[in-house]
LUMMAR-577273 format. One line per field, with one value per atom (N, C-alpha, C): atom name; residue number from 1; x, y, z; residue in three letters. Coordinates in pm, whole numbers, plus 50000, padded with zeros to 5 digits. Example, Ala and Ser with C-alpha at 12.3 -4.5 7.8 and 13.67 -1.06 7.14 Angstrom:
<rofis>
atom	(N;CA;C;N;CA;C)
seq	(1;1;1;2;2;2)
X	(51319;51230;51320;51285;51367;51290)
Y	(49431;49550;49670;49775;49894;50003)
Z	(50780;50780;50780;50708;50714;50787)
type	(Ala;Ala;Ala;Ser;Ser;Ser)
</rofis>
This chain:
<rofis>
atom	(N;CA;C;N;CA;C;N;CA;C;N;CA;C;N;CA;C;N;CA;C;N;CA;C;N;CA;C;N;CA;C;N;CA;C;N;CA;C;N;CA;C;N;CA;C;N;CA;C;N;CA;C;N;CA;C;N;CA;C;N;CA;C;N;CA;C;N;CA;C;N;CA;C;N;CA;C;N;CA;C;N;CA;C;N;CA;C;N;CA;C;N;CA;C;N;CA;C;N;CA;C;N;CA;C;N;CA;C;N;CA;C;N;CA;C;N;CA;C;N;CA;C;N;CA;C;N;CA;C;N;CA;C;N;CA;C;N;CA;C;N;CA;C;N;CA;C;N;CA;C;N;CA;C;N;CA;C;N;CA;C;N;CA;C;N;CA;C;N;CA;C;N;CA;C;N;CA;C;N;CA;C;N;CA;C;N;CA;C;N;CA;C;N;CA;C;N;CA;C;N;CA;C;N;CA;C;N;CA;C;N;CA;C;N;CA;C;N;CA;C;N;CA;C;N;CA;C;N;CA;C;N;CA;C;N;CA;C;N;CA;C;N;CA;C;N;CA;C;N;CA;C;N;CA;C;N;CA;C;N;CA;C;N;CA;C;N;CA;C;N;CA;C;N;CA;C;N;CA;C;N;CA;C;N;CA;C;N;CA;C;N;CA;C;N;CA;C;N;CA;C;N;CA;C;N;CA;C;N;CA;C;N;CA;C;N;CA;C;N;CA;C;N;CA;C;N;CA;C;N;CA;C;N;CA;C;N;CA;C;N;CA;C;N;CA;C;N;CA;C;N;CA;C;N;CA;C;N;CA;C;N;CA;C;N;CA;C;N;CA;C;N;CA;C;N;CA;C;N;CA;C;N;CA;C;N;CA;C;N;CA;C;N;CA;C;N;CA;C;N;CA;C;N;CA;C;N;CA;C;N;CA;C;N;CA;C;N;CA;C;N;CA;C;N;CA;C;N;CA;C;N;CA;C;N;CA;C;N;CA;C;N;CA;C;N;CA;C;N;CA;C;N;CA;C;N;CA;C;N;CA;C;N;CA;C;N;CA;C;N;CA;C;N;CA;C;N;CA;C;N;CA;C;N;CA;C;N;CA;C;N;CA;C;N;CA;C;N;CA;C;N;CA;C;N;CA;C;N;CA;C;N;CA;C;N;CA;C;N;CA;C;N;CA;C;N;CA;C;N;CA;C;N;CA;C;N;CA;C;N;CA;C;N;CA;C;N;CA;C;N;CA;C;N;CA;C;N;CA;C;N;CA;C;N;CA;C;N;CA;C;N;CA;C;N;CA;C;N;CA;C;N;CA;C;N;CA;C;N;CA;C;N;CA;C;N;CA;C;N;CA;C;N;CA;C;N;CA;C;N;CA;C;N;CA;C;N;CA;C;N;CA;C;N;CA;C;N;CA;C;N;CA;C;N;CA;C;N;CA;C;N;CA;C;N;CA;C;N;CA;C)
seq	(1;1;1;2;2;2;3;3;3;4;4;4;5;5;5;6;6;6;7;7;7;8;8;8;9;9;9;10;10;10;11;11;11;12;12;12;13;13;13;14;14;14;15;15;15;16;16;16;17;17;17;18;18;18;19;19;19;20;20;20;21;21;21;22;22;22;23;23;23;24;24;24;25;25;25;26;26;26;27;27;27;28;28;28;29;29;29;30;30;30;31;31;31;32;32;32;33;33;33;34;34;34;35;35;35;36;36;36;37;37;37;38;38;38;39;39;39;40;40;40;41;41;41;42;42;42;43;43;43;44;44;44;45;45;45;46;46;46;47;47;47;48;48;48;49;49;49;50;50;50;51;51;51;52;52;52;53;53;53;54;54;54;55;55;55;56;56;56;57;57;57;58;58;58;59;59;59;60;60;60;61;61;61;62;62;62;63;63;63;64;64;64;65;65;65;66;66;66;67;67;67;68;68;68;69;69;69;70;70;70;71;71;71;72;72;72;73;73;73;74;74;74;75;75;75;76;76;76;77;77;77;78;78;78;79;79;79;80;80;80;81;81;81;82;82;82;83;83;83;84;84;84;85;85;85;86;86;86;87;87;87;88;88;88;89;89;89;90;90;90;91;91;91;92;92;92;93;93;93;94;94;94;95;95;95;96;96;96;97;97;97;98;98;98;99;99;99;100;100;100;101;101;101;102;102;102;103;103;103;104;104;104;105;105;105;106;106;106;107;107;107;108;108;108;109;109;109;110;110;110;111;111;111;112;112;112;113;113;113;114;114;114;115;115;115;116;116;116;117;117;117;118;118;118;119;119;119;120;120;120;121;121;121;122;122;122;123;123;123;124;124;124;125;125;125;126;126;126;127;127;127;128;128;128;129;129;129;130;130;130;131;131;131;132;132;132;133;133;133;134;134;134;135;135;135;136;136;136;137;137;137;138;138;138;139;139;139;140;140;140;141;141;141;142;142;142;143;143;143;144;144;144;145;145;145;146;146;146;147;147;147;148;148;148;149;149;149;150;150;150;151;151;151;152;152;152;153;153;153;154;154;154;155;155;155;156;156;156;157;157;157;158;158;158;159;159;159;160;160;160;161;161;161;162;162;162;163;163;163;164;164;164;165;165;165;166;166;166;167;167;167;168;168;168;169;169;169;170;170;170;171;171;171;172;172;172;173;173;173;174;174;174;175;175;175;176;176;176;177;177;177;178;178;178;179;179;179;180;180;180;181;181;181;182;182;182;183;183;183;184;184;184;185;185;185;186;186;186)
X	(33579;33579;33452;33340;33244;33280;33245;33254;33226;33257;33206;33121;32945;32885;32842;32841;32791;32626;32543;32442;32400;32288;32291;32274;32245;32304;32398;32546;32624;32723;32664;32717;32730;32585;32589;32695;32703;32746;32904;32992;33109;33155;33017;33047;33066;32987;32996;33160;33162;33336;33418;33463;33517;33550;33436;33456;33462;33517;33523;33692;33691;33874;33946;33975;34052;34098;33991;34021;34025;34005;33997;34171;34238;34330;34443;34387;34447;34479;34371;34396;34454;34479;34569;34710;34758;34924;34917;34876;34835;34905;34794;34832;35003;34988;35116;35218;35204;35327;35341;35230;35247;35342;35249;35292;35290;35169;35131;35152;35199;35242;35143;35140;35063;35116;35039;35023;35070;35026;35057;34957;34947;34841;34855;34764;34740;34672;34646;34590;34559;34420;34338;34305;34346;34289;34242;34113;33975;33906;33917;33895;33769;33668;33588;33505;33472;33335;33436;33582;33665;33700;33706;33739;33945;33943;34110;34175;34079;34082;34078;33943;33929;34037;34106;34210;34319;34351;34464;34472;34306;34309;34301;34290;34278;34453;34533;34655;34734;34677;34708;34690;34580;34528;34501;34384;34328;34480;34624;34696;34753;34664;34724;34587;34599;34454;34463;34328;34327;34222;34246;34207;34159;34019;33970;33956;33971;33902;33867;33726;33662;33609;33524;33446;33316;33299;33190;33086;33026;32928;32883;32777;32742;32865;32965;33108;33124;33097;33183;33082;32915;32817;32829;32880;32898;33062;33149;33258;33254;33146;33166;33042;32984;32902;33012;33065;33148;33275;33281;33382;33330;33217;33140;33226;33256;33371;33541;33550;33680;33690;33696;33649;33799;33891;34024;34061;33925;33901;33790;33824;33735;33779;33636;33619;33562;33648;33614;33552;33497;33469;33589;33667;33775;33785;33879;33983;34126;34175;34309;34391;34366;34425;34450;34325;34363;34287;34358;34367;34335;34238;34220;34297;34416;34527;34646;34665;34804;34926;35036;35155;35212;35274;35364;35295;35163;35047;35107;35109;35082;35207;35187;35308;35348;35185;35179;35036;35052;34935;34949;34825;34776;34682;34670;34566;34611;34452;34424;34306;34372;34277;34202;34300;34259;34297;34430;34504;34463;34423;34398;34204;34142;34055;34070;34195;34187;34293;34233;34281;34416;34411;34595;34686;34730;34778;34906;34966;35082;35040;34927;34869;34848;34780;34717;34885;34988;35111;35187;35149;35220;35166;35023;34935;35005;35007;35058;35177;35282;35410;35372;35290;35251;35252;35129;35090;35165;35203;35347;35438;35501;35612;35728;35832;36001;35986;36051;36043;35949;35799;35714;35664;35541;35548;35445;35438;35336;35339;35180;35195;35105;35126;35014;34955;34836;34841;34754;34778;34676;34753;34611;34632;34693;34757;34813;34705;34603;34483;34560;34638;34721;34774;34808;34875;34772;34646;34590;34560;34547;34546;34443;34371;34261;34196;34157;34094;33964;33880;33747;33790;33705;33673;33606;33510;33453;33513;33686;33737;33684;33575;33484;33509;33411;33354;33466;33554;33674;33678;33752;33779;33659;33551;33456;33461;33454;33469;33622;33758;33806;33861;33807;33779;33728;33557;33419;33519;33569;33686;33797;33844;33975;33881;33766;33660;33668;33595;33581;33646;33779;33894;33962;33995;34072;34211;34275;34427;34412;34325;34326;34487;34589;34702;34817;34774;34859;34944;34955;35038;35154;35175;35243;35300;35219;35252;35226;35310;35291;35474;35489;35630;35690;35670;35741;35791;35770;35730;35801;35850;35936;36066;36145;36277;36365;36468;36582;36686;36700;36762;36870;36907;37002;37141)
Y	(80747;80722;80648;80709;80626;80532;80411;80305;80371;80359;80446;80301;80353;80228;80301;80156;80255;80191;80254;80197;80260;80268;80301;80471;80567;80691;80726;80673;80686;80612;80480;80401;80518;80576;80666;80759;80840;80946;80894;80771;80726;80700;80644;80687;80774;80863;80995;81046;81017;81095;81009;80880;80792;80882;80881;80921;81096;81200;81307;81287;81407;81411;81408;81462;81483;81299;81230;81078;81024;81014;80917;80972;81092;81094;81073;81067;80978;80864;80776;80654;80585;80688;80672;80684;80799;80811;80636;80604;80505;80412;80382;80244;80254;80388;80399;80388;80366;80402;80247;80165;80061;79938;79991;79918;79794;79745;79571;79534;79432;79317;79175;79191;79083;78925;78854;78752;78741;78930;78933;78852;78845;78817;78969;79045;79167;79144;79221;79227;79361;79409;79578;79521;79551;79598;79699;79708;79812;79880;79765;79751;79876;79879;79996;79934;79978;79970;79917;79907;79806;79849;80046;80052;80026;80090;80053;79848;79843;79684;79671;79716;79682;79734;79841;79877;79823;79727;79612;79533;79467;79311;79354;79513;79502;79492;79512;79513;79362;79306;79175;79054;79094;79007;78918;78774;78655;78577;78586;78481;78560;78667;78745;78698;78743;78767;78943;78926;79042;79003;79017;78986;79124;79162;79280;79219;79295;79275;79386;79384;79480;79470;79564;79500;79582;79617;79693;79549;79494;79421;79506;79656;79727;79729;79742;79816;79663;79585;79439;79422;79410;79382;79453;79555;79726;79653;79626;79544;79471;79347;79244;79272;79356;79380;79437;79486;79562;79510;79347;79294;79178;79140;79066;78998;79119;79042;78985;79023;78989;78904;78748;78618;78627;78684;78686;78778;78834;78935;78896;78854;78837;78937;78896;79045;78902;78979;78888;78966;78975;79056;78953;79079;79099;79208;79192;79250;79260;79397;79441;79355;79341;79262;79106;79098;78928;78911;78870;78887;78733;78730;78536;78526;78548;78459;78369;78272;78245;78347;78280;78327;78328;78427;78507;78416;78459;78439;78538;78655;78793;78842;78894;78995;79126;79164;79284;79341;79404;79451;79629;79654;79809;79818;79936;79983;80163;80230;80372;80413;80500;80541;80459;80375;80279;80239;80227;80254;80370;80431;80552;80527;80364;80335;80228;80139;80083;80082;80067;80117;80041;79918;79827;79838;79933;79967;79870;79850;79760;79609;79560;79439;79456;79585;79553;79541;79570;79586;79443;79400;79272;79152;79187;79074;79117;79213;79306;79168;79230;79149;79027;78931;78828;78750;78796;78747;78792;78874;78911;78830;78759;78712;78814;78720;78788;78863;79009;79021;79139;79134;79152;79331;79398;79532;79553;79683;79728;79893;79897;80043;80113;80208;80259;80401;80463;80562;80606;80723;80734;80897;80967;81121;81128;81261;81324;81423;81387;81482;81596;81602;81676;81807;81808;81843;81949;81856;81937;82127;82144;82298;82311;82393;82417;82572;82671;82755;82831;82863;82923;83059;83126;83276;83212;83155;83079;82984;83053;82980;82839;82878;82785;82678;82718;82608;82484;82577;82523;82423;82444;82375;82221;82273;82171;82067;82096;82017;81906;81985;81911;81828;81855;81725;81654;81706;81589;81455;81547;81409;81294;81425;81316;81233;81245;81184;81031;81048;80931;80786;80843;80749;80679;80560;80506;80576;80594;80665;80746;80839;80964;81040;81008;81076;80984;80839;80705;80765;80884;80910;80976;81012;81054;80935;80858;80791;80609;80567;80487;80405;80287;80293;80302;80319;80372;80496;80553;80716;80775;80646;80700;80668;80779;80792;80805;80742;80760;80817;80936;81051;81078;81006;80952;80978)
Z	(37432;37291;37253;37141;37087;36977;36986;36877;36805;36619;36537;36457;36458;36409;36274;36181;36052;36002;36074;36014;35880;35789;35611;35623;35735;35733;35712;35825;35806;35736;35690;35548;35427;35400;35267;35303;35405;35435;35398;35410;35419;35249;35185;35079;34962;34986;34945;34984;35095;35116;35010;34972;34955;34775;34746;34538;34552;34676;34650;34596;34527;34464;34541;34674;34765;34785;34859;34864;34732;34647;34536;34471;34482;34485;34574;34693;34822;34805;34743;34706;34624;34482;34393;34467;34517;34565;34682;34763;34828;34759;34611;34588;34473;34450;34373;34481;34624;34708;34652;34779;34803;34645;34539;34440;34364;34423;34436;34270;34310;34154;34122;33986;33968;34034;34101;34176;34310;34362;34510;34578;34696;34796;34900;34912;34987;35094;35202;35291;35291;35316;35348;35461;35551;35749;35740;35782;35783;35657;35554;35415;35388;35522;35461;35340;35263;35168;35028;35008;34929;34828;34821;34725;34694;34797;34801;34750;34835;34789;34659;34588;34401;34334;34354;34288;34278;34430;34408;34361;34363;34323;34155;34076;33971;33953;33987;34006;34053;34068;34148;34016;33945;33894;33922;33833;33832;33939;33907;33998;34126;34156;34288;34367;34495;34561;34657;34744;34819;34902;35055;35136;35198;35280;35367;35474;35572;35694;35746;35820;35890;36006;36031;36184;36158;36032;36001;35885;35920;35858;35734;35789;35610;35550;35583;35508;35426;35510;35461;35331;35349;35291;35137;35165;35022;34965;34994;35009;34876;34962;34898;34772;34771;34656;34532;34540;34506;34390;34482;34421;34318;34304;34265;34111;34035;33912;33936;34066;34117;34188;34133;34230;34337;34288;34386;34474;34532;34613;34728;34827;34976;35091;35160;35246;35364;35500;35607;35706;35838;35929;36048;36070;36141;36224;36335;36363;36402;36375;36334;36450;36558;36644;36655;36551;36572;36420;36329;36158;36163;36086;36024;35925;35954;35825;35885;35824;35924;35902;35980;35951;35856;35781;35666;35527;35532;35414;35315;35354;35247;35227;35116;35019;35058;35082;35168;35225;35339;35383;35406;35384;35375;35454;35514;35656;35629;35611;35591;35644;35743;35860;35898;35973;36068;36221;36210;36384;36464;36421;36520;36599;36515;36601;36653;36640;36726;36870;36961;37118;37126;37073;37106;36960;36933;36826;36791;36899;36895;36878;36920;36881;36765;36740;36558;36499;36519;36449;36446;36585;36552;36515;36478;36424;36234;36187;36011;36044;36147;36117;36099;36194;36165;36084;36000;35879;35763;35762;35647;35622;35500;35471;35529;35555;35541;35375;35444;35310;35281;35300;35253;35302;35234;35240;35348;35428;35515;35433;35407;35383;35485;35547;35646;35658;35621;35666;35754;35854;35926;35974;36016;36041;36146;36190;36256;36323;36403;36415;36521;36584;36650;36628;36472;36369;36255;36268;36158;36129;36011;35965;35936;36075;36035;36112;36073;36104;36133;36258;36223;36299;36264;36321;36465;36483;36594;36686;36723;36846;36918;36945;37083;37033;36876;36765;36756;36711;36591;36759;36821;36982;36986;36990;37024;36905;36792;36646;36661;36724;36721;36840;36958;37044;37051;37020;36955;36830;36759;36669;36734;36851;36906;36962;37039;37129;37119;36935;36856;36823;36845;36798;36934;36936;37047;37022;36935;36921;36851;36822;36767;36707;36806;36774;36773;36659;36638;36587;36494;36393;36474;36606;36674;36758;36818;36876;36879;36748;36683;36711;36722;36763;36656;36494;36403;36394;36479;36505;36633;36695;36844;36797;36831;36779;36902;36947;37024;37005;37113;37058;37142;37219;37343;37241)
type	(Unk;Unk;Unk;Unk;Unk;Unk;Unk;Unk;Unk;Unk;Unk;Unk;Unk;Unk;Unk;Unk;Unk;Unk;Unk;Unk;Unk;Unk;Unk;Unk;Unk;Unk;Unk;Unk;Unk;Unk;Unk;Unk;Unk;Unk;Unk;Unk;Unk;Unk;Unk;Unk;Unk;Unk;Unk;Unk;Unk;Unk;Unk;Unk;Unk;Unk;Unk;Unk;Unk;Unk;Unk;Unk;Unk;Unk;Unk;Unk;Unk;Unk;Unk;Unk;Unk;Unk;Unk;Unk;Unk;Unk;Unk;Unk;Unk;Unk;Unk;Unk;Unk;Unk;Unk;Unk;Unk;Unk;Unk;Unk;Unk;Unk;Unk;Unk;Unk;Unk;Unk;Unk;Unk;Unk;Unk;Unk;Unk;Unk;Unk;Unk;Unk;Unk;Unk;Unk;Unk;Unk;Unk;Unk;Unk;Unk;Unk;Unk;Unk;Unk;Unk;Unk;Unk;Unk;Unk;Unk;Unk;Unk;Unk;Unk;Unk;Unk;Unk;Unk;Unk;Unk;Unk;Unk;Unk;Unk;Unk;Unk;Unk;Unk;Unk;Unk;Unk;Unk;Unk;Unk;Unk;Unk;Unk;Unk;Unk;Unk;Unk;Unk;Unk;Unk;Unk;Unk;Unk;Unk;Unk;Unk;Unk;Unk;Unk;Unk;Unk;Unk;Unk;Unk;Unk;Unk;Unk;Unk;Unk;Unk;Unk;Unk;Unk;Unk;Unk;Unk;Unk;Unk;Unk;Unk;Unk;Unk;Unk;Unk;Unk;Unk;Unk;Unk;Unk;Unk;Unk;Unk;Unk;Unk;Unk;Unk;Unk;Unk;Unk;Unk;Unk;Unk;Unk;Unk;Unk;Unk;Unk;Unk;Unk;Unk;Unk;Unk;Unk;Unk;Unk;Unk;Unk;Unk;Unk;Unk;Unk;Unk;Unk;Unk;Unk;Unk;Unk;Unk;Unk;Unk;Unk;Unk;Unk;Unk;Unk;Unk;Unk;Unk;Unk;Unk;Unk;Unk;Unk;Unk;Unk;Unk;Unk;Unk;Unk;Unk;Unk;Unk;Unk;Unk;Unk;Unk;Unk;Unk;Unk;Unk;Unk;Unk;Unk;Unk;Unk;Unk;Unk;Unk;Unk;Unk;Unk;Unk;Unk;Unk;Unk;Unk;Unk;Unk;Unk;Unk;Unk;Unk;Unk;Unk;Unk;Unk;Unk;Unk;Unk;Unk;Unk;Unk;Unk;Unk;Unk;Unk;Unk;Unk;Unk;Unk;Unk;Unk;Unk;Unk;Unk;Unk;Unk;Unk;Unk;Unk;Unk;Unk;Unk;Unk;Unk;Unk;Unk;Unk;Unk;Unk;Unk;Unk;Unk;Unk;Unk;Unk;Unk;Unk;Unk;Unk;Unk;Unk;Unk;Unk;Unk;Unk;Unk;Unk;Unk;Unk;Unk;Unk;Unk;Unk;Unk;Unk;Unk;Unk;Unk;Unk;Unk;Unk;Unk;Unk;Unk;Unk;Unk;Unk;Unk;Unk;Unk;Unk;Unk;Unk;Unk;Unk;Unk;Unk;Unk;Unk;Unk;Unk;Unk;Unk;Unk;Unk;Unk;Unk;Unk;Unk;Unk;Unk;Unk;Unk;Unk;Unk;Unk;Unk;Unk;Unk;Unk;Unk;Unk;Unk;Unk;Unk;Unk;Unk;Unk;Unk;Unk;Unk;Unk;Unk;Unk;Unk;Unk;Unk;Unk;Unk;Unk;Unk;Unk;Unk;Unk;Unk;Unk;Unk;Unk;Unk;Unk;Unk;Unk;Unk;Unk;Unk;Unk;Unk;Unk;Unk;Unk;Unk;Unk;Unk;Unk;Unk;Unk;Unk;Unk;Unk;Unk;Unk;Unk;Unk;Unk;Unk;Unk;Unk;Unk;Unk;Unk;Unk;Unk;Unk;Unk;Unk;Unk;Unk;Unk;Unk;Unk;Unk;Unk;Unk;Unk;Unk;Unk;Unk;Unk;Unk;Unk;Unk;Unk;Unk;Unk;Unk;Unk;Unk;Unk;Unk;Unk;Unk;Unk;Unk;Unk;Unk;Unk;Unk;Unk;Unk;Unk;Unk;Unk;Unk;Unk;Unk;Unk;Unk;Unk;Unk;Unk;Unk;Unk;Unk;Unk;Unk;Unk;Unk;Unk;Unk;Unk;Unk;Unk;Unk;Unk;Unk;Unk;Unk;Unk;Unk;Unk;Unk;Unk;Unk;Unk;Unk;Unk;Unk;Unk;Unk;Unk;Unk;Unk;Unk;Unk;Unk;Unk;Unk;Unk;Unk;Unk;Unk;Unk;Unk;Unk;Unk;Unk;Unk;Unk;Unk;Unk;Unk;Unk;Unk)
</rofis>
């Protein structure tokens, strides 16, 4: 598995994906799942460049907050540019395994397409429980790369494209094997 680094190539390149319709309507059903209320405290694990973030803390309002964490410095840097009118919005450089918040801080935390890079998935899960109130929401999404629908005339291709992907990811196939996701059938 390659670390995925984002230097300002593949910074631009991340943003460009981020405002196509496909995601920017991703992100809408997202935050309509999750549902955040004014004077939550949120948590975004792998906050990315913050847009998911700005949309909460616009939802959160001045007596909510919203917390990012990343492990991407440009992501954090584009982040925190980002939030500049939203003083109740900080961006930390983190990781999913070991979260700078204390215990049962947050209302709720959100993470999108993110477990599937990091390798201790169950650490990143019980650091979420952690810092979560009793009570409080986890929304998560992450692909099923296992699963995906996808077709070329170019066999080989299609093959090489999607191992070069699983390659990338420490859990490429979290969405399968995620312990929300293991069912006892005994």
């Amino acid at each position: 598995m390659a670390v995925l680094e984002y230097d300002d190539e593949a910074t631009r390149r991340l943003l460009a994906l981020y405002v196509t319709p496909d995601v920017v309507a991703q992100r809408a059903e997202f935050l309509g799942a999750l549902g955040p209320a004014r004077g939550e405290r949120v948590l975004d694990v792998g906050a990315g460049p913050g847009f998911l973030a700005a949309s909460i803390a616009e939802a959160v309002g001045d007596s909510g907050s919203v917390c990012g964490v990343d492990v991407s410095e440009p992501l954090l840097t584009i982040a925190r540019s980002r939030s500049g009118d939203q003083p109740h919005t900080e961006f930390r450089y983190g990781d999913a395994t070991q979260l700078p918040y204390p215990d049962e801080a947050l209302d709720a935390v959100v993470s999108t397409q993110v477990l599937e890079y990091v390798p201790d998935v169950e650490a990143a899960l019980a650091e979420i429980h952690r810092v979560l109130r009793v009570g409080g929401r986890v929304a998560l999404l992450d692909t099923d790369w296992d699963s995906i629908v996808w077709h070329s005339s170019d066999h080989g291709r299609m093959t090489r494209v999607l191992t070069a992907w699983e390659d990338h990811a420490a859990e490429a196939m979290s969405g399968q094997t995620s312990p929300a996701n293991q069912r006892d059938v005994s």
